[in-house]
C-alpha positions as CSV (number, residue, x, y, z in Angstrom):
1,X,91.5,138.2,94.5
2,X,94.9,140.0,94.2
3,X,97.0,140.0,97.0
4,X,97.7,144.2,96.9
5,X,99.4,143.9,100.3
6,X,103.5,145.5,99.9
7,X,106.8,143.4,100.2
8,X,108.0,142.4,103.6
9,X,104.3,142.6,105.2
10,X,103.1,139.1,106.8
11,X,100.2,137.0,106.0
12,X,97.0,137.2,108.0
13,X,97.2,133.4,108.5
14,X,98.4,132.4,111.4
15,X,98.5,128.8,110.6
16,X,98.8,126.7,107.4
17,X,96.0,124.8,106.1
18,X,95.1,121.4,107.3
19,X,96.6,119.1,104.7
20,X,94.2,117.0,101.6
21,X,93.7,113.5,101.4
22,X,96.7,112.4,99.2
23,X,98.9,115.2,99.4
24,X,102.2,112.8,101.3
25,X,101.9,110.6,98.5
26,X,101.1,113.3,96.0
27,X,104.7,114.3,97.4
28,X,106.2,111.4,96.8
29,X,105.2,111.6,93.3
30,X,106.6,115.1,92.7
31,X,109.9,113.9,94.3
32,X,109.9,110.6,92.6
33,X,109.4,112.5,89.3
34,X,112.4,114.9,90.4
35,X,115.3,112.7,91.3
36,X,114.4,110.0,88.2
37,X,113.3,112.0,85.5
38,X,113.8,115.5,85.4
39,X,118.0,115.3,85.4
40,X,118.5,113.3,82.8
41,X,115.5,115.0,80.7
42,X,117.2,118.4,81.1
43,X,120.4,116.8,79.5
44,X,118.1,115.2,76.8
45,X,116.8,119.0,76.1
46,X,120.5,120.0,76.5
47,X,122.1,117.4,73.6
48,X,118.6,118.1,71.7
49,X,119.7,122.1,71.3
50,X,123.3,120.9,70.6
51,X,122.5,119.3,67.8
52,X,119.8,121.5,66.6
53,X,122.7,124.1,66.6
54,X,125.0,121.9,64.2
55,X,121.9,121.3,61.9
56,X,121.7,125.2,61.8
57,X,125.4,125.4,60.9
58,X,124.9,123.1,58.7
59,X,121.9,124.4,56.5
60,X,123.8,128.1,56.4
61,X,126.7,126.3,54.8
62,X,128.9,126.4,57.7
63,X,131.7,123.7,58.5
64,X,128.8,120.9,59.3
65,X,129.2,118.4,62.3
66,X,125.8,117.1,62.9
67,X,125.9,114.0,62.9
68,X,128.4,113.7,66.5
69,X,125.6,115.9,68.1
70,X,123.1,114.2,66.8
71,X,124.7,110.5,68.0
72,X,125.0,112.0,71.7
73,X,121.3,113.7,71.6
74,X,119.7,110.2,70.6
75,X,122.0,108.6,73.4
76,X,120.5,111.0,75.9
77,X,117.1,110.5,74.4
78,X,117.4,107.2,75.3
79,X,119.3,107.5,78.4
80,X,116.3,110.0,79.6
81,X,114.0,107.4,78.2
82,X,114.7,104.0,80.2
83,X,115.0,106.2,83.5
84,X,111.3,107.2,83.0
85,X,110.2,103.7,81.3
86,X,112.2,101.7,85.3
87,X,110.0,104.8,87.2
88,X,106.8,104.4,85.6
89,X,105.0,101.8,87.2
90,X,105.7,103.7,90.4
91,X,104.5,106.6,88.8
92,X,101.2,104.7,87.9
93,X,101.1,103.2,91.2
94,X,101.2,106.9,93.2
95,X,99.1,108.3,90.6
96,X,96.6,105.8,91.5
97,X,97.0,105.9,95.3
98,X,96.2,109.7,94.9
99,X,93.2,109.3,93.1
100,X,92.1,106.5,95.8
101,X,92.6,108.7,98.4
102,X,91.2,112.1,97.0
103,X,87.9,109.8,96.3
104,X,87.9,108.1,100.0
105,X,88.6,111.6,101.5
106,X,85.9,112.9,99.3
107,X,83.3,110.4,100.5
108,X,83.8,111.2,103.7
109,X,83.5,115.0,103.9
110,X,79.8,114.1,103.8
111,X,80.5,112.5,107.6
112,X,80.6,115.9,108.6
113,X,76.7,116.2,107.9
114,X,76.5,113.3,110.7
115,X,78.4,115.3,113.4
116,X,81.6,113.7,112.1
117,X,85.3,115.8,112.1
118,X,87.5,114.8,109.2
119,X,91.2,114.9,109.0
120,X,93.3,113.9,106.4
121,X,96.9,113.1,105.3
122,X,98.0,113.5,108.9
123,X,102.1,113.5,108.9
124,X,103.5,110.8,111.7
125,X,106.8,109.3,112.0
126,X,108.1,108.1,109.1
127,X,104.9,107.4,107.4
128,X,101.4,109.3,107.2
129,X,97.8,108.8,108.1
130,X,95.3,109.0,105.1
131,X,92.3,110.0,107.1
132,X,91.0,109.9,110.6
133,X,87.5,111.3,111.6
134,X,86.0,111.6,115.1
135,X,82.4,111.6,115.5
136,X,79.8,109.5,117.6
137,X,81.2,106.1,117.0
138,X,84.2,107.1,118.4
139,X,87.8,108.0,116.8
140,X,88.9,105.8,113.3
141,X,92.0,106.0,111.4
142,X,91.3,105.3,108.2
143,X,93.8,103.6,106.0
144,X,92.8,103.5,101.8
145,X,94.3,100.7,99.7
146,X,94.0,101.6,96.1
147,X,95.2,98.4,94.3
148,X,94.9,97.1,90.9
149,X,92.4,94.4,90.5
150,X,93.8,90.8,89.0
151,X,90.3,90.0,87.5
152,X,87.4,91.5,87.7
153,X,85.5,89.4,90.0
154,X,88.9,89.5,92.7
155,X,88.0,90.3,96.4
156,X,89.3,91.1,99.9
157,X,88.4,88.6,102.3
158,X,89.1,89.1,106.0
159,X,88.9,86.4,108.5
160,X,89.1,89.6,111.6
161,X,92.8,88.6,112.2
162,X,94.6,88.0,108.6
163,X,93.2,89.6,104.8
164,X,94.4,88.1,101.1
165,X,93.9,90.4,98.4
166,X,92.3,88.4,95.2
167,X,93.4,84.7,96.9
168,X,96.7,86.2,97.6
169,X,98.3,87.4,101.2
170,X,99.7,91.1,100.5
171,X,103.7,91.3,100.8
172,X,103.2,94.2,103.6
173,X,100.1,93.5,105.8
174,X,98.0,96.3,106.1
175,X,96.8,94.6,109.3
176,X,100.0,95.4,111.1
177,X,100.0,98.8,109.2
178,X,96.4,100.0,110.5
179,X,97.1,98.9,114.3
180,X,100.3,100.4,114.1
181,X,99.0,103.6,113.3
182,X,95.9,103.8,115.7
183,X,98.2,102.6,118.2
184,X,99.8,105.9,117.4
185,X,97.4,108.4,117.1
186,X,95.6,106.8,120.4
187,X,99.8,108.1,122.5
188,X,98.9,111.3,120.7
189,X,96.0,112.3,121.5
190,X,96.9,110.9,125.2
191,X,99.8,112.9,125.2
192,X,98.0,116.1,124.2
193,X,94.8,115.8,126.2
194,X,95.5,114.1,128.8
195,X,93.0,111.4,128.0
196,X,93.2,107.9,126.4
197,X,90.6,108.0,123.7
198,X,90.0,104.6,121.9
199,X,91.2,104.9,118.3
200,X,90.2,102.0,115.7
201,X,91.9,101.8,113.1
202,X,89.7,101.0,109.4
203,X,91.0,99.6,106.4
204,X,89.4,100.7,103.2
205,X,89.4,98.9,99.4
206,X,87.9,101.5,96.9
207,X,86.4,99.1,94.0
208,X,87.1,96.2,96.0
209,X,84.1,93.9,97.5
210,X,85.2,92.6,100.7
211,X,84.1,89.5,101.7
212,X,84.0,89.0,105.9
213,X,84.0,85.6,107.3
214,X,83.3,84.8,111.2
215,X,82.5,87.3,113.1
216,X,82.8,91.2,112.5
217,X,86.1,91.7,115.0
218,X,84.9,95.2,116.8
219,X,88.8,96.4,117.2
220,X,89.6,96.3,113.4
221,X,87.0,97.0,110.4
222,X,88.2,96.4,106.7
223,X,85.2,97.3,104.0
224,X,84.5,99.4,100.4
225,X,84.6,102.7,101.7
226,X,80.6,103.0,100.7
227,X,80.0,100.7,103.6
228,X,81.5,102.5,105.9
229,X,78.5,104.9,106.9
230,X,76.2,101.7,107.7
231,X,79.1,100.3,109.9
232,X,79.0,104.0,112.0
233,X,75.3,104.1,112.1
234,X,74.7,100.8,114.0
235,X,77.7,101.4,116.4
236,X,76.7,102.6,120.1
237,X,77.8,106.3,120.4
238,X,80.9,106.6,122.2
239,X,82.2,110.0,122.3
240,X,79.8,113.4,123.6
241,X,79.8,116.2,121.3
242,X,82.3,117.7,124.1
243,X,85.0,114.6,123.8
244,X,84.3,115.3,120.1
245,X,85.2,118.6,119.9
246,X,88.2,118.2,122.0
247,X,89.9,115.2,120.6
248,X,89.4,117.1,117.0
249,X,91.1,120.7,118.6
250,X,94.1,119.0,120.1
251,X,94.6,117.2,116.7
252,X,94.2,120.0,114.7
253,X,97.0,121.6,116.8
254,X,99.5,119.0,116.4
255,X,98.8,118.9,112.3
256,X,99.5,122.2,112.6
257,X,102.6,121.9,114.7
258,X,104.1,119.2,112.3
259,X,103.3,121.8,109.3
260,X,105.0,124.4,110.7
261,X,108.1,122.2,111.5
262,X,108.4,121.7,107.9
């Protein structure tokens, strides 16, 4: 619907919205996009018109110099060019992160049917939080790990301490990564409520089949995302609806807080 409301009134909204699964990295994309790719494709355009120009001159029988123009367009072409051809596996890699994370975050709206609350792309320091819900089982951060498969029959197998990705150990363990960041929310929430809440933190491979060996470590889960409501349902319930609805309140707050800082 039209907004009909006159300039200089305020917005009803007291708050922004909560953020969308993918939106920090769909940020980085944007931004990625910006600083490689749109400066030296503007001068492309730029050099592109310039020559254009001279071709006009030239076809109305004016004093001709098309070909200079044209020499410096096709050195900007190509100049614009290898910036986007050094940026686009990044490019490919974000794009792919966002879809990951739009399709975990979409997965798990359907928690909510279970009595869960789900947050996503929650802002920290210096890096971001995909999804967290708090429900029964307790409170999860949920970190998605959309990577490109080596062969088709590649897996994730987790030993409860260390994971290799398709027989390989990742360059930046997502181990470290995922405790970090419960360890995180878990001062926050303290910090906010007063209370320590237990926060685990849950790794997820969309596409991936992950293989556990030993025994299922209780501080740490890494699983395909599909598994993840069979996990919840045979875990002991350890938050009241009360716990529930405060833990989700005082983190709605601070997402909120961090938004408006922005």
């Amino acid at each position: 619907m039209e907004d009909k409301s006159s300039e200089g009134s305020r917005s009803p909204l007291k708050d922004k919205p909560l953020r969308n699964p993918g939106q920090s990295t769909e940020e980085a994309r944007r931004k990625l996009i910006e600083d490689k790719f749109e400066e030296p494709g503007l001068m492309a355009a730029f050099l592109i018109a310039l020559a254009a120009l001279e071709w006009a001159r030239y076809a109305m029988n004016l004093p001709p110099k098309p070909w200079i123009f044209t020499v410096v367009a096709f050195a900007g072409i190509a100049y614009a060019s290898w910036r986007l051809w050094r940026v686009r596996p990044r490019l490919r890699a974000l794009r792919q992160a966002i879809d990951g994370e739009k399709a975990v975050g979409q997965f798990l709206e359907r928690l909510r049917e279970n009595g869960y609350k789900v947050f996503h792309d929650i802002v920290g320091e210096n890096f971001n939080l995909d999804h967290v819900i708090i429900g029964p089982a307790g409170v999860m951060t949920i970190e998605t790990k959309t990577w490109t498969k080596p062969t088709p029959n590649a897996q994730v197998e987790f030993d409860g301490e260390e994971l290799t990705v398709g027989s390989l150990q990742p360059d930046r363990n997502p181990v470290i990564q995922a405790k970090a960041q419960a360890s995180w929310l878990r001062r926050v929430l303290e910090e906010s409520t007063g209370r320590k809440f237990d926060v685990r933190p849950v790794i997820v491979f969309p596409g991936w089949f992950v293989q556990q060996s030993g025994e299922r470590p209780r501080n740490l889960w890494v699983l395909e995302p599909k598994a993840l409501p069979g996990f919840l349902a045979h875990e002991p319930r350890a938050l009241a609806d009360e716990d529930i609805n405060l833990a989700s309140f005082h983190l709605s707050r601070f997402i909120r807080s961090q938004e408006r800082r922005s």
